[in-house]
C-alpha positions as a Python dict, from the first residue, in 0.01 Angstrom:
ca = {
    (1, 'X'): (0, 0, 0),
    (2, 'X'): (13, -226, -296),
    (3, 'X'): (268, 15, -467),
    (4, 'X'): (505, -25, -142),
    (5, 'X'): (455, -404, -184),
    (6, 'X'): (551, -440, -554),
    (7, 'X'): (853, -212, -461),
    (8, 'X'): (979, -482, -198),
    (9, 'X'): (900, -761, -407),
    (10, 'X'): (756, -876, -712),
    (11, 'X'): (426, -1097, -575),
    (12, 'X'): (154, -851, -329),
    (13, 'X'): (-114, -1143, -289),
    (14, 'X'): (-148, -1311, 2),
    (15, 'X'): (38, -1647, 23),
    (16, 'X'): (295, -1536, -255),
    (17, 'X'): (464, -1285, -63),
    (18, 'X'): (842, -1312, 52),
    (19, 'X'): (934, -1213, 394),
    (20, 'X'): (1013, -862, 346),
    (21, 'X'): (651, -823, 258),
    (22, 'X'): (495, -991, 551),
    (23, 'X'): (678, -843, 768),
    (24, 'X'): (607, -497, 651),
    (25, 'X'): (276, -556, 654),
    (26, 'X'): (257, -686, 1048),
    (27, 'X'): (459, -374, 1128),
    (28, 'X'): (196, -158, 947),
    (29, 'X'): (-58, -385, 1106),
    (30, 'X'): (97, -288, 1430),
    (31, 'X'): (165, 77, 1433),
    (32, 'X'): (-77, 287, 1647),
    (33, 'X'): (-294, -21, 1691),
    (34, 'X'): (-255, 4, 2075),
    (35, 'X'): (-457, -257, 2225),
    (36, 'X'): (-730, -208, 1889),
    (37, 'X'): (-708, -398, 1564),
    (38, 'X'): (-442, -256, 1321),
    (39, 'X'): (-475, -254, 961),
    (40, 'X'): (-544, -585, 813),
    (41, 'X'): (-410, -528, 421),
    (42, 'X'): (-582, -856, 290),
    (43, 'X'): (-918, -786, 501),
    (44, 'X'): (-928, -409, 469),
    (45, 'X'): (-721, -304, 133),
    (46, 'X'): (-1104, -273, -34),
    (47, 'X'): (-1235, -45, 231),
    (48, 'X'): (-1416, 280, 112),
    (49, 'X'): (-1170, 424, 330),
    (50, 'X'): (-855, 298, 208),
    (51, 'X'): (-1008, 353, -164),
    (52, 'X'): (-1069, 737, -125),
    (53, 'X'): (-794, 938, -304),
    (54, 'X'): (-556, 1166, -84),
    (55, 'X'): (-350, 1451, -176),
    (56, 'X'): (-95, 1582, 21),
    (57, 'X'): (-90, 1935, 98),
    (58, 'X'): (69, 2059, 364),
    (59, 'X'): (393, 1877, 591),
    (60, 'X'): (587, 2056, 852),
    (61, 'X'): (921, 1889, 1033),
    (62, 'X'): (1092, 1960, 1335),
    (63, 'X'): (1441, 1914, 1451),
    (64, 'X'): (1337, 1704, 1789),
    (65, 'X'): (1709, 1704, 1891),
    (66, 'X'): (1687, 2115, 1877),
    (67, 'X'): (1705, 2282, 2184),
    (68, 'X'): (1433, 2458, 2120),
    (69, 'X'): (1179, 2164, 2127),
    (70, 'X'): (1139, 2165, 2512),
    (71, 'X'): (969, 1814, 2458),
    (72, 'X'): (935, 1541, 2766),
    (73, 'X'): (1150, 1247, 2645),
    (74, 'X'): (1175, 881, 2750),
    (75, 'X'): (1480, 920, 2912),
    (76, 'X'): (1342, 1192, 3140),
    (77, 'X'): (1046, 923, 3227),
    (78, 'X'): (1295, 644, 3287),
    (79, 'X'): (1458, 844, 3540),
    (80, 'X'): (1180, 819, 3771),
    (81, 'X'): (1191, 475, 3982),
    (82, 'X'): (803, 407, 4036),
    (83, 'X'): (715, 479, 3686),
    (84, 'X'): (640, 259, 3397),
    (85, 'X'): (748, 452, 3110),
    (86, 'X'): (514, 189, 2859),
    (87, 'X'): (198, 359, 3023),
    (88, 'X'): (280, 710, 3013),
    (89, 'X'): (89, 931, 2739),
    (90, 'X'): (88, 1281, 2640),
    (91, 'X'): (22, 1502, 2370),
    (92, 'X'): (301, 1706, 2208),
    (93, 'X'): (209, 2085, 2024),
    (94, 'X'): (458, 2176, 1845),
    (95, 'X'): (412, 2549, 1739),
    (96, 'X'): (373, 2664, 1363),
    (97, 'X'): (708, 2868, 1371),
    (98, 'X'): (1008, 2859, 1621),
    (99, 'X'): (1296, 3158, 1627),
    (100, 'X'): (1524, 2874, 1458),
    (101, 'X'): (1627, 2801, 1103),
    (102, 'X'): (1620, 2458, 1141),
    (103, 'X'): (1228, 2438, 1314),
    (104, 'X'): (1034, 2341, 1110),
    (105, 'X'): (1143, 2241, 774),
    (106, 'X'): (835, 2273, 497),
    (107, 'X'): (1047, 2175, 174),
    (108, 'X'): (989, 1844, 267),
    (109, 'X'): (1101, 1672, -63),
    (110, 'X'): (1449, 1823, 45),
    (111, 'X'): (1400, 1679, 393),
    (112, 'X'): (1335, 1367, 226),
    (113, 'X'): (1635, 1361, 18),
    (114, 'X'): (1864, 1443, 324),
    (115, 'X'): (1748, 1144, 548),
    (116, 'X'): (1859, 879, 279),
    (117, 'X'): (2184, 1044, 184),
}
């Protein structure tokens, strides 16, 4: 976390950061906090579980706009009148291969490389 901080500024401590900063940090805070506590980077960035080395193995990415990801989408939940698409949940599988070239994409430094071109 402290690597994407000095990337988006030069100061990462708290009360020194520019707005950039903060406000990636309250969107990090945020994300898949639900109604829970997200992740506090001043309280937490010590953690034993924020401290444990990762390596990344494996990735897999799917075209969602492919016709062959049959997935329900907001739209389809929007259609319906008497239902409030904020409290709808599911799970999505996605299946390890589909008959497509596109579905799924495992060079994902490629992938990566395409979505900022």
């Amino acid at each position: 976390m402290t690597a994407v901080l000095e990337l988006l500024g030069p100061y990462v401590e708290a009360g020194s950061r520019n707005e950039i900063q903060e406000l990636f940090l309250t969107r990090v805070a945020r994300y898949g906090a639900g109604l829970r506590r997200g992740y506090d980077h001043d309280e937490m960035q010590s953690w034993a579980a924020y401290q444990t080395p990762w390596v990344h193995r494996f990735g897999r990415a799917y075209d969602m706009n492919s016709e062959e990801i049959d997935v329900l989408r907001l739209a389809d939940v929007e259609r319906r009148r008497f239902v409030s698409a904020d409290t709808v949940k599911f799970i999505i599988n996605l299946p390890d291969d589909l008959p497509s070239e596109d579905s799924p994409l495992t060079d994902l430094v490629t992938f990566a490389a395409d979505l900022v071109k």
